[in-house]
C-alpha positions as CSV (number, residue, x, y, z in Angstrom):
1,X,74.1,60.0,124.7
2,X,74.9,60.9,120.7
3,X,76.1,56.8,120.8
4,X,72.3,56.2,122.1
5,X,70.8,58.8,119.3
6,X,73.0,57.6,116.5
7,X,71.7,53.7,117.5
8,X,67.9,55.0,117.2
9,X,68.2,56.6,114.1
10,X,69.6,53.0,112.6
11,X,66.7,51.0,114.5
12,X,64.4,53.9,112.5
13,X,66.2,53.4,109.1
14,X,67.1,57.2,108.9
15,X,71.0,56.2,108.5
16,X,72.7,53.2,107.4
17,X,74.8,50.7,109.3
18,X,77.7,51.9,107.5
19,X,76.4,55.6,107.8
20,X,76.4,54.8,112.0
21,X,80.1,53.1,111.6
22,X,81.4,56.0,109.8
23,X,80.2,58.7,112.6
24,X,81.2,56.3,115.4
25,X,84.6,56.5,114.3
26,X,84.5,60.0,113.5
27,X,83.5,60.5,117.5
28,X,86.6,58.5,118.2
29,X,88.9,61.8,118.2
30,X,87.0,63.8,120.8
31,X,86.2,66.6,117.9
32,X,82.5,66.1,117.3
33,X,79.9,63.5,118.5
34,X,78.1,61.0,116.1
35,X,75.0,62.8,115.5
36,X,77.4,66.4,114.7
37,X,79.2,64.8,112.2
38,X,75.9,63.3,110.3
39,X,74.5,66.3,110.5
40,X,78.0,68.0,109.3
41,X,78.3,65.4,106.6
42,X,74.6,66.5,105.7
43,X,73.6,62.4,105.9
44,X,71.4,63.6,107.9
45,X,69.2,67.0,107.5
46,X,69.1,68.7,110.8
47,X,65.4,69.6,109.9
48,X,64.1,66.2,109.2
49,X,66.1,64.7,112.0
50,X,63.8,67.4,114.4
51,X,60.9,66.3,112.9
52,X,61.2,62.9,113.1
53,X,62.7,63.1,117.4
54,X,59.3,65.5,117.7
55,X,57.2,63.0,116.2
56,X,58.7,60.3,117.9
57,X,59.2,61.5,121.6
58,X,55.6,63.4,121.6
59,X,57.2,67.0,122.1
60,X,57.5,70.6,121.3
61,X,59.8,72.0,119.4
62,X,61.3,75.7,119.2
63,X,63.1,77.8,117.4
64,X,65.7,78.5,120.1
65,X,67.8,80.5,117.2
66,X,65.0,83.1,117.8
67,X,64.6,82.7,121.7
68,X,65.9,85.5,124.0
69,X,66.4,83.7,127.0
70,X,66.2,85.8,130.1
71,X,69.7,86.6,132.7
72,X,67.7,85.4,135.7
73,X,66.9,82.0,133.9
74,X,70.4,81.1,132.9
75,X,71.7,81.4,136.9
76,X,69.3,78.7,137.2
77,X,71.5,76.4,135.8
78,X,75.8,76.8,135.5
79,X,77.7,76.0,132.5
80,X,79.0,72.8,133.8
81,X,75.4,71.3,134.3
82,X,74.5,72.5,131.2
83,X,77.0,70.6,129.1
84,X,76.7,67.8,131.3
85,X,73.5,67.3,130.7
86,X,73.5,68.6,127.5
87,X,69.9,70.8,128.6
88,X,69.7,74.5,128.7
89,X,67.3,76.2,130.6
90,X,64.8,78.3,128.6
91,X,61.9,79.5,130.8
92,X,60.7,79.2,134.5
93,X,57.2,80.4,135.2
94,X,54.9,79.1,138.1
95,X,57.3,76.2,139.5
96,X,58.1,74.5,136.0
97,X,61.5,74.9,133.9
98,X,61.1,74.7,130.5
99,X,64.4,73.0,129.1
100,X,65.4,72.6,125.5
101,X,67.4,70.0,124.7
102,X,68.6,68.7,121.0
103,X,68.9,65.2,121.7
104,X,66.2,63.7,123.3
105,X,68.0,60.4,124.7
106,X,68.9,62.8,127.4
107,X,65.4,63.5,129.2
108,X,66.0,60.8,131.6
109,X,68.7,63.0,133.4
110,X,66.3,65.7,133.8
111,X,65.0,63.9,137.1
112,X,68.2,64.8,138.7
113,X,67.7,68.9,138.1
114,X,64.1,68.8,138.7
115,X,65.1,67.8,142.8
116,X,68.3,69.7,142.4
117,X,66.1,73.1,141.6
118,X,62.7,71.9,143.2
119,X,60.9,72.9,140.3
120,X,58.7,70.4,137.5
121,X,60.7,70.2,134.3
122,X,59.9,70.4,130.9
123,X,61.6,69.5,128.2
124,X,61.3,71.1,124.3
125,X,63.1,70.2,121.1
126,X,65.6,72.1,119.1
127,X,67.8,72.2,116.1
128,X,71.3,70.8,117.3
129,X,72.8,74.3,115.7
130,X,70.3,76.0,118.1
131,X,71.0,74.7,120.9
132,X,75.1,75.1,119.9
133,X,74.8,78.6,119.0
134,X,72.6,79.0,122.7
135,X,75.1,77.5,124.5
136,X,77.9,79.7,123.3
137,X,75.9,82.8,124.0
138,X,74.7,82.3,127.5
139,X,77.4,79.9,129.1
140,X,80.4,82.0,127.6
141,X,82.7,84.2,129.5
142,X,80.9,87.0,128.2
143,X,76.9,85.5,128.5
144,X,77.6,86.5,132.7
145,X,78.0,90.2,131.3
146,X,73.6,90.4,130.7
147,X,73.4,89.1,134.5
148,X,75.6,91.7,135.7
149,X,74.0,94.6,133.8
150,X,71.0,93.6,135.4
151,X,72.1,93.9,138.6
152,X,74.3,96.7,138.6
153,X,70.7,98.4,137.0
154,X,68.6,97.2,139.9
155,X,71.4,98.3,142.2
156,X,71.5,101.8,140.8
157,X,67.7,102.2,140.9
158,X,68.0,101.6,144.5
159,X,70.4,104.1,145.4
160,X,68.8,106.6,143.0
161,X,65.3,106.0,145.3
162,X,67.0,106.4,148.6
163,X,69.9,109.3,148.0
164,X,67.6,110.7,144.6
165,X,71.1,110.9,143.2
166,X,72.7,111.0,139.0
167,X,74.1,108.0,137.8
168,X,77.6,110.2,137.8
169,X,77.4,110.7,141.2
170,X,76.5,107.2,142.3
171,X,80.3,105.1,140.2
172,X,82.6,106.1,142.6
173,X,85.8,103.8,141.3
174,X,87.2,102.7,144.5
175,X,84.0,101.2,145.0
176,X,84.4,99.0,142.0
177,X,88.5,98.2,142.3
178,X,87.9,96.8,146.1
179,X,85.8,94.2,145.9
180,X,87.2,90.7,144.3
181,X,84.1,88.8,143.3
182,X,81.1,89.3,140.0
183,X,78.6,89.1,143.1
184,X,80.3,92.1,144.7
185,X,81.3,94.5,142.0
186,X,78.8,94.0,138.9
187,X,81.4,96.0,136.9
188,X,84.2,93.6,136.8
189,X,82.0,90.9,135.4
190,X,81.6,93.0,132.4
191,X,84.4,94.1,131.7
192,X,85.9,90.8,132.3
193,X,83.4,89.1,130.5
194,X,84.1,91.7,127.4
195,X,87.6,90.6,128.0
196,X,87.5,86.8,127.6
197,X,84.5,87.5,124.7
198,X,87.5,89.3,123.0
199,X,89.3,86.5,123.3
200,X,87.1,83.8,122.6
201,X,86.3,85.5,119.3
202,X,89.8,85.8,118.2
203,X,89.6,89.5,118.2
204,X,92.1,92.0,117.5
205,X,91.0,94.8,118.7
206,X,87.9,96.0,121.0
207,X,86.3,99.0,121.2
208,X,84.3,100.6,123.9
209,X,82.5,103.8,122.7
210,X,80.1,106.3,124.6
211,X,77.6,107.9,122.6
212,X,75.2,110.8,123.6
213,X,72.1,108.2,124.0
214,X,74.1,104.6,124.2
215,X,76.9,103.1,125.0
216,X,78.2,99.6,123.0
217,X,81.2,97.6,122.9
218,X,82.4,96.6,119.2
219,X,85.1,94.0,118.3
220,X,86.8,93.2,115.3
221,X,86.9,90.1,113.9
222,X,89.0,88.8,110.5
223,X,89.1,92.5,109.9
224,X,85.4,93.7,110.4
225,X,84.3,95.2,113.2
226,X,80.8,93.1,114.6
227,X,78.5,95.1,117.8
228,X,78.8,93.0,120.5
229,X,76.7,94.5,123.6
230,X,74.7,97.6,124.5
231,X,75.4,99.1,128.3
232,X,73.5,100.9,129.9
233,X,75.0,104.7,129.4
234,X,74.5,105.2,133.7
235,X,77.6,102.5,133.5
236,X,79.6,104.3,131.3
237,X,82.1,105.7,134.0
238,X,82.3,102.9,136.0
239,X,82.9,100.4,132.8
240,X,85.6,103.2,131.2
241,X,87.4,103.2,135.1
242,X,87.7,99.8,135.2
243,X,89.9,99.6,131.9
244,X,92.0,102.6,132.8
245,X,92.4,100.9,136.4
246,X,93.3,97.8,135.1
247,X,95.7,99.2,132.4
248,X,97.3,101.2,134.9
249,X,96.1,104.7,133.0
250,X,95.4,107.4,135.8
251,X,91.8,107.6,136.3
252,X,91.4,111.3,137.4
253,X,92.6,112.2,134.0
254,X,90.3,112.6,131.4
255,X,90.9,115.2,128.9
256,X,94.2,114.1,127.3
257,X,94.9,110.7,125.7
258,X,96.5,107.9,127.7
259,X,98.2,104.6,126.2
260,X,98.2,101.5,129.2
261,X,98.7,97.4,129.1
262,X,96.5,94.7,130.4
263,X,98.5,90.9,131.1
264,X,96.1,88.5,130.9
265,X,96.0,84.8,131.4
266,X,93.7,82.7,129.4
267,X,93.5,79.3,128.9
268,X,97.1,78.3,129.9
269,X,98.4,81.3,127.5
270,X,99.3,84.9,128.3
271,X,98.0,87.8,126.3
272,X,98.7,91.1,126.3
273,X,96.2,93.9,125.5
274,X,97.6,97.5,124.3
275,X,94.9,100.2,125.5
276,X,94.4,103.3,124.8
277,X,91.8,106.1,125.9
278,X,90.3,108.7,124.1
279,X,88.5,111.8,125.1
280,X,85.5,112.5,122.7
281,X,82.1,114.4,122.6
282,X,80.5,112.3,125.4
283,X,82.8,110.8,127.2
284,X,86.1,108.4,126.7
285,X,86.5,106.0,124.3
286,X,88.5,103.1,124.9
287,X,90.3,100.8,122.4
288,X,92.3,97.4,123.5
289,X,94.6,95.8,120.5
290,X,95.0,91.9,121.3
291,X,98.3,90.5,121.5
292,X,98.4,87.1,121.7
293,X,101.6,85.5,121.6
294,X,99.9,82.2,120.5
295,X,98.6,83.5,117.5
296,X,101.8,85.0,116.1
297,X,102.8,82.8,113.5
298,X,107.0,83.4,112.9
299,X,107.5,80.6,110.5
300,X,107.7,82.3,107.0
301,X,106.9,79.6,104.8
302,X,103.6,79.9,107.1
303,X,102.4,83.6,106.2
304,X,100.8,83.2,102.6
305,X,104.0,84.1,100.2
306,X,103.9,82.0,97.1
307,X,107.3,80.2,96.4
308,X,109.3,82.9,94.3
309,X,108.0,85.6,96.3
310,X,109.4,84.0,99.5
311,X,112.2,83.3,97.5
312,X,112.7,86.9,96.8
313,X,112.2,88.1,99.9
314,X,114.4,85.8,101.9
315,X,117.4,87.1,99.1
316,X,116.4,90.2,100.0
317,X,116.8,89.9,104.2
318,X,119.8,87.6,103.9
319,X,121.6,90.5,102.0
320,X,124.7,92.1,103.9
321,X,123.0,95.3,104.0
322,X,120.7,97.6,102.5
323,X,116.9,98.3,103.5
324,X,113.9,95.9,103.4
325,X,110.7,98.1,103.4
326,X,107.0,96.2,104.3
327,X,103.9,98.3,102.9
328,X,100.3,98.4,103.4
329,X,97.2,100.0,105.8
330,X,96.5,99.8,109.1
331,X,95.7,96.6,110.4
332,X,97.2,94.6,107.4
333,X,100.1,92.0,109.4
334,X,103.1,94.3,108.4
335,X,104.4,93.7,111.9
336,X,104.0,89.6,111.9
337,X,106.2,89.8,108.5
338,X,109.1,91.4,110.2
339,X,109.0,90.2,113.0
340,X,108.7,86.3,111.0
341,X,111.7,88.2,109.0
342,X,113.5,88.6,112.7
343,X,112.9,85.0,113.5
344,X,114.4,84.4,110.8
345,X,117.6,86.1,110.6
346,X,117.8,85.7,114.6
347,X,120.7,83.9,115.6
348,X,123.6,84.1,118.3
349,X,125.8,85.6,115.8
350,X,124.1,88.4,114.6
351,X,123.2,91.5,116.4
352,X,119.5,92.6,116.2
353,X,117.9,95.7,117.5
354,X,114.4,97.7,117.3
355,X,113.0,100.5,117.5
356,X,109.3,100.6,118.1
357,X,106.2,102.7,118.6
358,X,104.7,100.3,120.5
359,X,106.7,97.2,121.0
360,X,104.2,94.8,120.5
361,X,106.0,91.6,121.2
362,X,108.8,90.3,123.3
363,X,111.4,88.6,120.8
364,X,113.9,86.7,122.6
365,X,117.8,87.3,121.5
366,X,116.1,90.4,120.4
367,X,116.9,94.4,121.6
368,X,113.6,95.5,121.5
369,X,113.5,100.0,122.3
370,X,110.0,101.8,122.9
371,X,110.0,104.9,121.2
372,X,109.1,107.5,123.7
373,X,108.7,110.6,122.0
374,X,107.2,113.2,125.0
375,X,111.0,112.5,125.9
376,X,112.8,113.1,122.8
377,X,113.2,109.7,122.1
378,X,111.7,109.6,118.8
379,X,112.8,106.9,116.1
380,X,115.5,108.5,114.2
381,X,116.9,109.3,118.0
382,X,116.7,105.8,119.1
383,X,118.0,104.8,115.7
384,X,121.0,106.6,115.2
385,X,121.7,105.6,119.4
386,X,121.5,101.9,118.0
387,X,124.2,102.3,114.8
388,X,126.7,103.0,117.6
389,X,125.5,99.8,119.6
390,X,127.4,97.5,117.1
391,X,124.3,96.3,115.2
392,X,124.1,93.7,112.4
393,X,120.5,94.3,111.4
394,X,117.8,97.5,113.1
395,X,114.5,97.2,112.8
396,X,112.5,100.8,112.4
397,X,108.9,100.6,113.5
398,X,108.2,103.0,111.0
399,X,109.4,105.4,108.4
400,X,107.3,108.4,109.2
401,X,109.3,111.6,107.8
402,X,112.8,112.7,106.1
403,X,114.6,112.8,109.4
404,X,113.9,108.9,109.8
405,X,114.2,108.0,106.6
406,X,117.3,109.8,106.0
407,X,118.9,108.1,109.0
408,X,117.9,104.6,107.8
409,X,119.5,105.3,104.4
410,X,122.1,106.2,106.0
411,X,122.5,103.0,108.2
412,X,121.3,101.0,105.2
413,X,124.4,102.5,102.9
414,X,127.0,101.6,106.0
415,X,126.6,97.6,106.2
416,X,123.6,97.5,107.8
417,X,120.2,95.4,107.2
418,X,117.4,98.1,107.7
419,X,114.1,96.4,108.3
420,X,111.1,98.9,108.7
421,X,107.5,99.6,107.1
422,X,105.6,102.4,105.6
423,X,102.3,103.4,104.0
424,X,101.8,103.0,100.9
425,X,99.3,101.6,98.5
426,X,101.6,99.3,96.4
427,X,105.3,98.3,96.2
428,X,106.2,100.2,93.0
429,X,104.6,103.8,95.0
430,X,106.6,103.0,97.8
431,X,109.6,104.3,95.8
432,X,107.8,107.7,95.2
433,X,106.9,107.8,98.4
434,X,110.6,107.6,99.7
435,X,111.3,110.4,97.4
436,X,108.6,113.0,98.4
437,X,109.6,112.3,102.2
438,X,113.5,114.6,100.3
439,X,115.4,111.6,100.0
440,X,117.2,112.0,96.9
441,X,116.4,109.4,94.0
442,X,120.5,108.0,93.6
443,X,120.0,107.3,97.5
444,X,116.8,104.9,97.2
445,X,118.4,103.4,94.5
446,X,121.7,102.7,96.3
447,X,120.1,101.6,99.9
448,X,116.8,99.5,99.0
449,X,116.8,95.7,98.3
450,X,113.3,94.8,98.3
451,X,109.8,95.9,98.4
452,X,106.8,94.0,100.0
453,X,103.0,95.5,100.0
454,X,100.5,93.0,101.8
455,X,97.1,92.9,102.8
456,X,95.0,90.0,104.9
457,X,92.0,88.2,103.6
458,X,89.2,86.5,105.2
459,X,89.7,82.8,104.8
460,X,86.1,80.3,104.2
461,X,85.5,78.9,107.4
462,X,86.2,75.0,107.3
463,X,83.2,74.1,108.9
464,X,80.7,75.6,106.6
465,X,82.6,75.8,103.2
466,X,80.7,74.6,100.4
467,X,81.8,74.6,96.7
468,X,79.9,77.6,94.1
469,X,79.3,78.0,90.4
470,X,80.7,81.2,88.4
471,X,80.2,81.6,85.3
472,X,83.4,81.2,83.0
473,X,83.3,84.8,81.6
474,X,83.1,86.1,85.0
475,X,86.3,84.4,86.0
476,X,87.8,85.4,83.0
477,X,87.0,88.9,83.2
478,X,88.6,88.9,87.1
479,X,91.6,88.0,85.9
480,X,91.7,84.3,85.9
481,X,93.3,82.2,82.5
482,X,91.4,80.3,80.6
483,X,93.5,77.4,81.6
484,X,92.9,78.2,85.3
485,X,89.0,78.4,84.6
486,X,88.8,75.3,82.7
487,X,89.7,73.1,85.8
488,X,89.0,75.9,88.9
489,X,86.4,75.2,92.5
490,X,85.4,78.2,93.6
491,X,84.1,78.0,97.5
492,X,82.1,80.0,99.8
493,X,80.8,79.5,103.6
494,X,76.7,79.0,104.2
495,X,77.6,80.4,107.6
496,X,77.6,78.5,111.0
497,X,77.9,78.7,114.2
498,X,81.8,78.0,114.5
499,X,81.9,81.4,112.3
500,X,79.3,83.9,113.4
501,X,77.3,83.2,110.4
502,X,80.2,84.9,108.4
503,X,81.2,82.3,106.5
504,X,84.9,83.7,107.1
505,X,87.0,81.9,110.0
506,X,90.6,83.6,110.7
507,X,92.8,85.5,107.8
508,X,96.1,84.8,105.4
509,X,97.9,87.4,104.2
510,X,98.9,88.1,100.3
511,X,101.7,89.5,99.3
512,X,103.4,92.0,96.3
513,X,107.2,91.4,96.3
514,X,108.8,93.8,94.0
515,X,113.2,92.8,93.8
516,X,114.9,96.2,93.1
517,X,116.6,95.0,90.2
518,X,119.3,96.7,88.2
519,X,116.2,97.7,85.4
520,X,114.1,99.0,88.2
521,X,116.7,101.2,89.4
522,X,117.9,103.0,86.3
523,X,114.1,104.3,85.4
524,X,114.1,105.5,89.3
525,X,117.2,107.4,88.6
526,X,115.4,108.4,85.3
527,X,112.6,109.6,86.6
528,X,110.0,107.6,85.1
529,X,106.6,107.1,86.2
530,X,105.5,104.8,89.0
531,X,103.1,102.8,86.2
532,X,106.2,102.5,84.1
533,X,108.1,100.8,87.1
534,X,105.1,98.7,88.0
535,X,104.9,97.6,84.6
536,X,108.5,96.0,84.7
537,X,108.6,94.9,87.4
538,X,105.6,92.8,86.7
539,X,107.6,91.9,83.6
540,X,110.5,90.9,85.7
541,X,108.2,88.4,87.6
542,X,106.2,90.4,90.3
543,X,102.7,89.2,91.2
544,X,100.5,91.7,92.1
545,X,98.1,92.0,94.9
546,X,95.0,91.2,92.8
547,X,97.0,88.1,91.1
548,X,98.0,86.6,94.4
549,X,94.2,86.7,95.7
550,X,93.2,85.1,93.0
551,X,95.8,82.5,93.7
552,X,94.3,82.0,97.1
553,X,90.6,81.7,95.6
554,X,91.8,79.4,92.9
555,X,93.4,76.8,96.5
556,X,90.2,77.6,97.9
557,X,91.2,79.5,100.9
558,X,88.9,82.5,100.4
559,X,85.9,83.5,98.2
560,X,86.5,85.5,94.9
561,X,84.3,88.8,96.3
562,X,86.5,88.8,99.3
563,X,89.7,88.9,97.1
564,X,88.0,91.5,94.4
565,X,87.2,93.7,97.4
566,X,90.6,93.7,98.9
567,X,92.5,94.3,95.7
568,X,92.3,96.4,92.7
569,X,93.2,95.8,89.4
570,X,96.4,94.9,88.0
């Protein structure tokens, strides 16, 4: 049908032969239809081209963008029909179905739906982004989740007029782990449906929080956390059961903490989810972290280092022994660069064991220990069990007090490769750090090779990246050269529908590689200041945090406020 569209708007002189040739052959690869890529390509202005179909056709148009469209309407008509047809069902009221369609070549297939749902059919227009940004809300896993609230409410309503019973006494979880369809058990649909929404959005970690007065479900997305859906707080138990059922948590326990998995198949991949409860003011609060073994990227060259820091870093893991230390918050890919770092080093002559809090990925030719530490085995138990297991390099999940790190020096000093991370704002303070844990200064300097801090930053989202004006100053006074500025495109993203409207799609990481060097280590052992250090080894060739953002501004992978907000100054 775009073919038929694309063919009218050349009969109506609102694209060019060549124009129509251009998208025809951009259609060819399956990725977008003609009439999405003139409108991509802005040949065409998805406002004009509206005005001109409404004009033509003799219809109504709508703002679908702000339409709420109602749970009981979009039963009406499944996903499959939807795309099929390319129509989405808007409003039904006294036997007629209003439909909204983009592309109005389409309307002749409405005379199939209106004897397939016995009811007149209307058609409206709407902005092809619209109608995009409808379908993904209501014909997503997660758009069944509205339908199921609704029922499980009307549900609940009647057992509360025929027993006159709470909402707490009416979830009984047996009643929701039996059944096996959406039609029978309300509450899997939504959690499901939160589930593959998790998913679909890429996110790493979701959060279901109980409130005194509400109930919502957050996810976090490229690093900020977006609300998603408000349940109904008479679900709350029943929602929170489900999880803990599914994660294999024990239900009848609620006043403690519990960590549980959920193995998932999606789309021809499997994905794990790490979930853990919390008991707070009003009830438990769940969080599942996503671990997808399709997104983990293992290819170094892949991760964001620039050339010498790779470089640096690769000297420093391929080194005999001695530790490798990888810095930075919560949330910020430390364990993707070791385990890349694994990857790396993993081959059927070496040796490689872990020790982690939780493992988060199965590495093949890998010894991968979960730290348990209820039973004593804690990581500086585990780690000294694994120096006596013949090991050619140990990974530490993390060094989190003297007794740990003490151990790891230890191993590090003996002809081993230590791997771990820590917390720490910046390479050069990781040193300090090590040294108010008690180890003494003469041991960092004799066990560590290198130090890596990283953070992730949003990247511009492909489909809505457009190029910006700075002002030269500005640039310069972030940190840029004059010769960068004289010849630099700065980027942002308008925000689309492939993005949420961010303007950000997915993450790379950056990177602060400090090389312990010979220089470095003689002002540890003389007890100069961490600025000192940082200022030497900057002089020695590190780039710092701020200068490799800048670095990916200046390629155009992400926008200059997202690399001045995730970095500080030099």
């Amino acid at each position: 049908m775009s073919r038929q569209l694309a063919e009218l708007l050349v009969r109506d002189r609102i694209i060019s032969p060549d124009q129509f040739a251009q998208a025809m052959e951009a259609a060819k690869s399956g990725a977008t239809s003609a009439v999405h890529y003139l409108i991509e390509k802005k040949i065409v202005a998805e406002a004009k081209l509206l005005q001109h179909l409404t004009k033509k056709y003799n219809l109504h148009s709508i703002n679908l963008a702000r339409f709420e469209i109602a749970p009981e309407v979009i039963k009406l008509m499944n996903a499959e029909t939807v795309k099929k047809i390319q129509a989405i069902p808007i409003q039904s009221k006294n036997g007629t179905l209003i439909v909204a369609v983009c592309d109005p070549t389409v309307i002749p297939m409405l005379d199939d739906l209106k004897f397939k749902l016995k009811q007149n059919i209307e058609p409206v227009l709407t902005l092809y982004s619209a109608f995009d940004a409808a379908i993904a809300k209501n014909y997503s896993g997660f758009a069944n989740v509205s339908v199921a609230i609704a029922k499980m409410t009307k549900e609940q309503q009647k057992e509360r007029e025929k027993d006159d019973a709470s909402p707490s006494e009416m979830v009984i979880v047996h009643d929701i782990e039996s059944p096996t369809t959406p039609q029978d058990a309300p509450v899997i649909t939504i959690v499901n449906g939160i589930l593959s929404e998790g998913i679909k959005r890429g996110a790493s970690d979701i959060h279901v929080e109980p409130y005194e007065k509400r109930f919502r479900v957050r996810m976090r997305v490229d690093g900020i956390l977006h609300e998603i859906v408000e349940i109904p707080l008479e679900m709350k138990r029943a929602v929170i059961a489900r999880f803990k059922i599914m994660s294999k948590m024990d239900i009848s326990e609620s006043r403690i903490p519990q960590d549980g998995r959920i193995k998932l198949k999606a789309s021809g991949k499997e994905i794990d989810f790490r979930v853990n409860s919390l008991p707070t003011l009003f009830g438990e609060k769940v969080v599942l972290r996503m671990l997808s073994k399709g997104n983990l990227q293992l290819d170094l060259a892949k991760l964001g280092f620039e050339p010498q820091q790779l470089e640096v870093f690769k000297k420093g893991i391929y080194m005999p022994n001695g530790m490798v230390l990888v810095t930075g918050p919560t949330g910020s890919g430390k364990t993707t660069t070791l385990y890349s770092a694994l990857s790396e080093l993993n081959q059927i002559t070496d040796n490689i064991s872990t020790a982690e809090d939780p493992v988060e990925y199965n590495l093949e030719g890998v010894n991968q220990v979960q730290i348990h530490k209820e039973i004593g085995l804690t990581f500086a138990n585990v780690l000294r069990a694994l120096l006596r297991q013949d090991p050619d390099t140990v990974l530490v999940g993390e060094i989190r007090d003297f007794e740990t790190a003490e151990v790891a020096v230890q191993a590090a000093l003996t002809g081993h490769l230590v791997l771990s991370t820590l917390h720490t704002n910046d390479a050069p303070s990781t040193i300090t750090r090590l040294m108010n844990m008690g180890l003494e200064p003469f041991l960092v300097v004799a066990s560590l090779n290198t130090i890596v801090a990283q953070r992730l930053l949003r990247t511009i989202c492909a489909k809505c990246k457009v190029e910006v004006t700075v002002p030269k100053p500005r640039l310069i006074e972030c940190g840029f050269s004059e010769a960068v500025v004289a010849n630099i495109k700065l980027y942002e993203g308008k925000g689309c529908s492939a993005c949420n409207n961010s303007g950000y799609k997915g993450r790379v990481a950056i990177y602060e590689v400090l090389d312990f060097s010979n220089a470095l280590k003689e002002m540890v052992l003389k007890g100069e200041s961490v600025m000192d250090i940082r200022k030497q080894a900057i002089k020695e060739g590190m780039q710092s945090l701020r200068s490799s953002a800048l670095n990916k501004v200046g390629e155009g992978r992400t926008t200059l406020a997202e690399a001045l907000t995730s970095t500080t100054e030099n």
